[in-house]
Each structure stands twice: as C-alpha cells, then as structure tokens.
C-alpha positions in Angstrom: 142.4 172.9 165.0 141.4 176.2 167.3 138.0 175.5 168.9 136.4 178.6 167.6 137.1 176.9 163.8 135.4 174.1 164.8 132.5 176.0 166.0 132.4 178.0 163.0 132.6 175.2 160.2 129.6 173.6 162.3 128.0 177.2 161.8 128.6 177.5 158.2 127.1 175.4 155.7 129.7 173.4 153.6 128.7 175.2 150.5 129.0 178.1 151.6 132.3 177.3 152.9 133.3 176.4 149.4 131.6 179.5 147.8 134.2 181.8 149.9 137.1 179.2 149.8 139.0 181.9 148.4 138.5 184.5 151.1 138.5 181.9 153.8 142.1 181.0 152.6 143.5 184.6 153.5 145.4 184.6 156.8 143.8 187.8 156.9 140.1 186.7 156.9 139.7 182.9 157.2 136.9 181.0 158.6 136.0 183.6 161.4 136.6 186.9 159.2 134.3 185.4 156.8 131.3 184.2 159.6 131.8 188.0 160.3 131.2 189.3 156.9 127.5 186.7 156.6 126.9 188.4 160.3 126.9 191.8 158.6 124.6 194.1 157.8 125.4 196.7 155.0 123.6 199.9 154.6 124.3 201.3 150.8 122.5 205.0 150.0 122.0 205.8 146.4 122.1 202.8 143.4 123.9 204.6 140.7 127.9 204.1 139.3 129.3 203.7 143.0 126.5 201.9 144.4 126.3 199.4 141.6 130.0 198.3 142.1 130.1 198.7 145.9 126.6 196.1 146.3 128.0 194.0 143.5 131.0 193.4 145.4 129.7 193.2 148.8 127.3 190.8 147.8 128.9 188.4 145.8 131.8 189.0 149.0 128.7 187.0 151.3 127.3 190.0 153.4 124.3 189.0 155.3 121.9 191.7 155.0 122.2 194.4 152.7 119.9 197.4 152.8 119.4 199.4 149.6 118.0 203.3 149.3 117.3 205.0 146.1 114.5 206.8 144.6 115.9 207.7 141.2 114.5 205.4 138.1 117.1 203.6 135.7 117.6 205.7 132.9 119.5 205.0 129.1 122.2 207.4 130.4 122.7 205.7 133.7 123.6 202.3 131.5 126.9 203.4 130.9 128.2 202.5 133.8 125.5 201.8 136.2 126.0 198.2 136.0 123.4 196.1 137.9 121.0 198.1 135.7 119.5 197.0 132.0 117.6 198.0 129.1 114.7 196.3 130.0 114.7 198.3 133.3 114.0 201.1 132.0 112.0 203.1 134.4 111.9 201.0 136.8 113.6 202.7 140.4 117.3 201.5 140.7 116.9 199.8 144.5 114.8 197.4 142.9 116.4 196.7 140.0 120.2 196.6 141.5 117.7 194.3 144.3 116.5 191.9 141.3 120.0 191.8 140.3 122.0 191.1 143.2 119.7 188.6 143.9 121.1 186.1 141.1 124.4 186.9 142.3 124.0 185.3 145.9 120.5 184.2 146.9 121.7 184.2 150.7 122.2 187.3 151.1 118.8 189.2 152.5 118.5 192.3 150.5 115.8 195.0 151.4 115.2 197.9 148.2 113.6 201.3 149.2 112.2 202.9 146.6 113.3 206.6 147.9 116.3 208.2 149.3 117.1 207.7 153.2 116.2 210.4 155.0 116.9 211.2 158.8 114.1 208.8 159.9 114.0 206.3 157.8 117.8 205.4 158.7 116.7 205.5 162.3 114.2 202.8 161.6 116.1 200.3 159.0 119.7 201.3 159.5 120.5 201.7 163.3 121.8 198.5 163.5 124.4 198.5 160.3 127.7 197.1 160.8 128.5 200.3 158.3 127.2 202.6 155.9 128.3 202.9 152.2 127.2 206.6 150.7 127.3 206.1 147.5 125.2 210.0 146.9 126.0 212.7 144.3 125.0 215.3 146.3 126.2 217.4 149.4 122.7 217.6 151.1 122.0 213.6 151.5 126.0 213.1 152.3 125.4 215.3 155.3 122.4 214.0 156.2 124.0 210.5 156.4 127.2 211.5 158.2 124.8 213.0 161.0 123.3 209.7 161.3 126.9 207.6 161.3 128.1 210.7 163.7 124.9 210.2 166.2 124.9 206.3 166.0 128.8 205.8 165.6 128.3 203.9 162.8 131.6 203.5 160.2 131.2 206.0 157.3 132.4 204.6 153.4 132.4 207.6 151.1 132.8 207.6 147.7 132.7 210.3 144.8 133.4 210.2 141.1 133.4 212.8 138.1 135.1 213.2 135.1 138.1 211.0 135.1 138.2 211.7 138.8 138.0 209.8 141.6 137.6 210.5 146.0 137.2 207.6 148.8 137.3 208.5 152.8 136.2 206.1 155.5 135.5 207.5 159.2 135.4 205.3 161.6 133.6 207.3 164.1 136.0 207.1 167.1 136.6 209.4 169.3 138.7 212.1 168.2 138.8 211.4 164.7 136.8 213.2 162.1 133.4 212.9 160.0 132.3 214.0 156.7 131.4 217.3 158.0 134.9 218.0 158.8 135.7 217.6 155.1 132.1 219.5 154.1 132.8 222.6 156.1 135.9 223.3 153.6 133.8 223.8 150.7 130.4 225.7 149.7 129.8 225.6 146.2 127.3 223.1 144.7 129.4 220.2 143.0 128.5 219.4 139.6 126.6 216.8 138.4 127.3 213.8 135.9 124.5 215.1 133.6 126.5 218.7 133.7 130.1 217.6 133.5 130.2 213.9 132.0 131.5 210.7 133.7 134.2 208.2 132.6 132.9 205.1 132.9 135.0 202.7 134.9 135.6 205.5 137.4 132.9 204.7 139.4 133.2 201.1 139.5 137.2 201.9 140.8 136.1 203.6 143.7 132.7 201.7 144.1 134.5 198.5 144.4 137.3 200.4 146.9 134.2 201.0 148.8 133.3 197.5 149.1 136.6 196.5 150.1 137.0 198.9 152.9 133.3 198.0 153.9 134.6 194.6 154.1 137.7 194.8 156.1 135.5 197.0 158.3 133.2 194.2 159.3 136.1 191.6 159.1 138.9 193.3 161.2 141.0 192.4 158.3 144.2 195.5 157.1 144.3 198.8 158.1 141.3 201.3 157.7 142.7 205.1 158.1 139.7 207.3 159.2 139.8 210.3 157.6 142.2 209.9 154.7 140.9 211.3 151.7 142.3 209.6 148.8 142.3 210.7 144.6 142.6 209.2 142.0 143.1 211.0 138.3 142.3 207.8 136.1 143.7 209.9 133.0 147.3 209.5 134.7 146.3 206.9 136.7 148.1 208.4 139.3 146.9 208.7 143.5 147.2 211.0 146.4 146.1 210.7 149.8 145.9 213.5 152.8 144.5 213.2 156.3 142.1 215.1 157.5 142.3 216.4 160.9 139.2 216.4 162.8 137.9 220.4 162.8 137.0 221.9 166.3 134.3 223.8 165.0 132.7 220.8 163.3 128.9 221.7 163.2 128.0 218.1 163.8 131.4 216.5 165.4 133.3 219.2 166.9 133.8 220.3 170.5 
C-alpha cells in the first residue's frame, strides 16, 4: 500500500471511510481525492433552485466547511423546486433553513448561514480562504460582484443559471490568461428576467445545480477535466446541449490587460 494511504486511513475515521466508500473506490478520487474534498471549504451565494441542489450535493459529497449567503426568505413559490426548503419554513431566510437542512444530511460537515447576500466585504472576511465559490445568484449585479472577488483572490468561479426550460454552467479557473465572468458579462446589457416574470421548470435548476456541485468537486479533488470558460446549454424541452469557449476579452473591465 502507498504510504500516503496509510497516512490517510490513519487520518480518516473508519466511518467516514465507509460513508464515501463509493467515491473512495474511483480511480479517479480515492482515499486522497476524498481527504481533499473533507479539507475543503465551499463558498455557495444565493439558497434558491441552484443553490439547493449544488449544497445538497456538496454536502452529502463530504465537504468540510461550507459557507452559505442568502437574504431572501422561503416563500410557497420557491417550494417548487427549491428543495432543502419546506412548508413549515415559511418565512424563515433560506441560509438557515437550507443550514437546518443540510445539517441532517451530514453532521460533519461545518456549515456557516448568513442571513444576507455577500457583498464585497463580507466575502473578504468569511470567503478568502474558499477552495471555490459556487454563484448560485439570479441577478447580474451580485454575479459581478462575486467574480471581482474570485478575479482579485484567484479563487475558482462555478456559475450556474436557469430559466424556463433552460439551462447555463461556466467554471473559471482563474489562471492566467483565461477568462472570468466579466468576459461573458460585457456581451450583454439588458436586465435578465426573473423566475417570477418568466416561470421556471422545475428540475432545471437541480440539473445544473448538481453540475455545479460536481465541477466544485473535481475542483477541490483534481479529479477530470474542468474547461475554464466553456459555457455550456442545456434546452431540457429537447434535452439537447451546446458548449462554446469563451475567449478571455482584452478590454475586460475587471480581467483584461
């Protein structure tokens, strides 16, 4: 047996090591990959559809420390597909109540709830050291806001989007020479619509929510490929996809030259 297994099964409680038999058994993750992912710390921005399926997952996946942001309350629409959320939370703020239940997922993992949305400072304070940020926002405003932070801390960037039947994910890595949100911002202007304006299809969210859970976690684990800057759509009606890169833009307010 390699020496750094040995050090990790001393490291990692035998329970634990049965809880994530099943991701210590890919090739792809093992013992080490999955030391990495309890290492971790999370950042996820905004406790609706996406964030519900993204924590869900990254949680029940063993992630160390997660740190939610959110300072919407749980509403009867939300329940469609908001799904850490319940009728009898009801008004209460949706960091707390995804926190309550994420909690009786996995009890190991150290989950923080801010009752409002992150704003420049507050990610300086309780973010700067986040293996990656997930932004699972709905509007243009807090995305940017984020991806300045990721851009000034070189943090990885998750992205996720859903309306309609329609579906968006981009990661950026935050290398050098490779884009950021901004570079995908600056080619648009108009205000996108919201779910209250245009309507939602349910499992949408949890799709791309969960795809941004799983490129979260091959982020921290170093397991696959992550392409920075491919944007990739999916129309759930066809269930078809399509994926383009985006080049990094030299007039990139917040990345460019």
């Amino acid at each position: 047996m390699k020496l750094w297994m040995v050090n990790v099964i001393k490291e990692m409680e035998y329970s634990q090591m049965l809880r994530f038999s099943r991701h210590i058994m890919l090739p792809e993750i093992e013992l080490e990959g999955q030391e990495r992912l309890i290492n971790s710390h999370i950042v996820v921005v905004g406790l609706g559809g996406l964030g519900c399926a993204a924590a869900q997952y990254l949680t029940a996946s063993g992630i160390g420390r997660l740190t939610l942001f959110d300072g919407d309350i749980v509403e009867n629409t939300n329940l469609q597909r908001q799904v850490l959320h319940t009728e009898a939370r009801i008004g209460t703020n949706k960091a707390r109540s995804a926190k309550e239940s994420l909690e009786s997922i996995n009890s190991h993992t150290e989950i923080q709830a801010f009752e409002i949305m992150a704003d420049e400072k507050l990610l300086d304070e309780l973010a700067s050291t986040a293996s990656v940020v997930v932004d699972c926002t709905d509007n243009l405003e807090a995305r940017n806001l984020i991806n300045q932070f990721c851009v000034r801390k070189k943090i990885p960037l998750v992205c996720g989007a859903g309306i309609r039947f329609e579906g968006h994910l981009i990661v950026f890595t935050m290398e050098d020479d490779t884009p950021c949100y901004g570079c995908l911002s600056n080619l648009f202007n108009s205000p996108q619509l919201s779910c209250s304006e245009s309507g939602v299809f349910s499992p949408i969210v949890g799709i791309i929510g969960a795809m941004q859970a799983s490129e979260a976690i091959k982020i921290c684990t170093g397991a696959g490929t992550v392409k920075t800057g491919q944007l990739m759509t999916l129309d759930a009606l066809k269930m078809e996809t399509n994926s383009f890169m985006l080049p990094k833009q030299p007039n990139c307010s917040v990345c460019g030259n």
